[in-house]
C-alpha positions as CSV (number, residue, x, y, z in Angstrom):
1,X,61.6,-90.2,-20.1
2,X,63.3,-92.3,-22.0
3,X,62.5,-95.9,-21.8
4,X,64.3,-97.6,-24.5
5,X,67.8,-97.1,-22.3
6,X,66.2,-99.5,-20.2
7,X,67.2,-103.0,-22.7
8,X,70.9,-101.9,-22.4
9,X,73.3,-102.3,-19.5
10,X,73.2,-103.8,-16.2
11,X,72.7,-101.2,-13.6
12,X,70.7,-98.1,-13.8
13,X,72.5,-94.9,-14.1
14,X,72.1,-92.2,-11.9
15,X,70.1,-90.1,-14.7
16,X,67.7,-93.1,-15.3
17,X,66.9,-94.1,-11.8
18,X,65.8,-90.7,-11.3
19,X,63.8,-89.7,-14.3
20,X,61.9,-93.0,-13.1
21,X,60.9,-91.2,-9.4
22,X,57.1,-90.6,-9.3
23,X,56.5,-93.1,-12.4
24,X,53.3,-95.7,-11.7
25,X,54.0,-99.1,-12.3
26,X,52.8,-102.4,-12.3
27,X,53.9,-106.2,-12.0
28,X,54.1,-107.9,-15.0
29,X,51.7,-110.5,-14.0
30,X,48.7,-107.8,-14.1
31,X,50.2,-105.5,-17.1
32,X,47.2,-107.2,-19.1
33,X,44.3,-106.5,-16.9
34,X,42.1,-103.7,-18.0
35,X,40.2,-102.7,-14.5
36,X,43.5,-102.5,-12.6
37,X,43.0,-102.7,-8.3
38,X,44.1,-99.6,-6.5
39,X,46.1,-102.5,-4.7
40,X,48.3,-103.2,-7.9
41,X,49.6,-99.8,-9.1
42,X,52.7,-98.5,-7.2
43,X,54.9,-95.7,-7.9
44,X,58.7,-95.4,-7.9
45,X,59.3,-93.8,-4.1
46,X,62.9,-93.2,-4.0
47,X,66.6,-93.9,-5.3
48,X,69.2,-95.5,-3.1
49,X,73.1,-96.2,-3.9
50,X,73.9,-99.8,-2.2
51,X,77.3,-101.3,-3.0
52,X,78.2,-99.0,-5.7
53,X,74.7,-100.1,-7.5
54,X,71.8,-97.6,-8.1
55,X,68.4,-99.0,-6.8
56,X,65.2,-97.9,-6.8
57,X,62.7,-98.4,-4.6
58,X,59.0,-99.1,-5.4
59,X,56.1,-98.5,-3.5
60,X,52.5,-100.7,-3.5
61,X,50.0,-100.4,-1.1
62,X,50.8,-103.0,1.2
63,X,54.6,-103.4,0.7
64,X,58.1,-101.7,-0.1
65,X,60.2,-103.4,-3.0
66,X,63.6,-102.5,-3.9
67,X,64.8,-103.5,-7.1
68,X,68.0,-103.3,-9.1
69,X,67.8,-102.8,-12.7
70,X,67.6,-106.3,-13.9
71,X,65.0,-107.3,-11.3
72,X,63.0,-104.3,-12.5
73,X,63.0,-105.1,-16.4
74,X,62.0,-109.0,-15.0
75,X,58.8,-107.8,-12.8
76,X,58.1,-104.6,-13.2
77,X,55.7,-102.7,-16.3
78,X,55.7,-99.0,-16.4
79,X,52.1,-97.2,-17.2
80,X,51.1,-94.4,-19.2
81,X,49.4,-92.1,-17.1
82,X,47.4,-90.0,-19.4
């Protein structure tokens, strides 16, 4: 995957959105915490296309976020899953 396409541009490409489908993630705010809850980790769930702007959708335990790419560099902290 490559990450480092994420700085540039404003909207996630088609290509990108996708290579991000199945990824875990968590919120910024609890990228630091070494005994993460089962409660923080989500995983990207899906891609949508709204207004001519690729989405994706992210998926916690107890809610449904969809983010556009800017909103996902601002809150969002992919994790290396070894």
């Amino acid at each position: 995957m490559n990450i480092e396409t994420f700085g540039f541009g404003e909207q996630f490409t088609p290509q990108e959105a996708f290579e991000l489908l199945n990824s875990h993630v968590v919120r910024k705010e609890h990228q630091n915490k070494k005994n993460l809850s089962i409660e923080q980790i989500g995983f990207v769930a899906g891609v949508i296309t709204l207004n001519d702007e690729v989405e994706i959708m992210i998926k916690f335990s107890t809610e449904l976020i969809q983010l556009t790419k800017s909103r996902f560099i601002e809150q969002i902290t992919l994790l290396e899953m070894a």
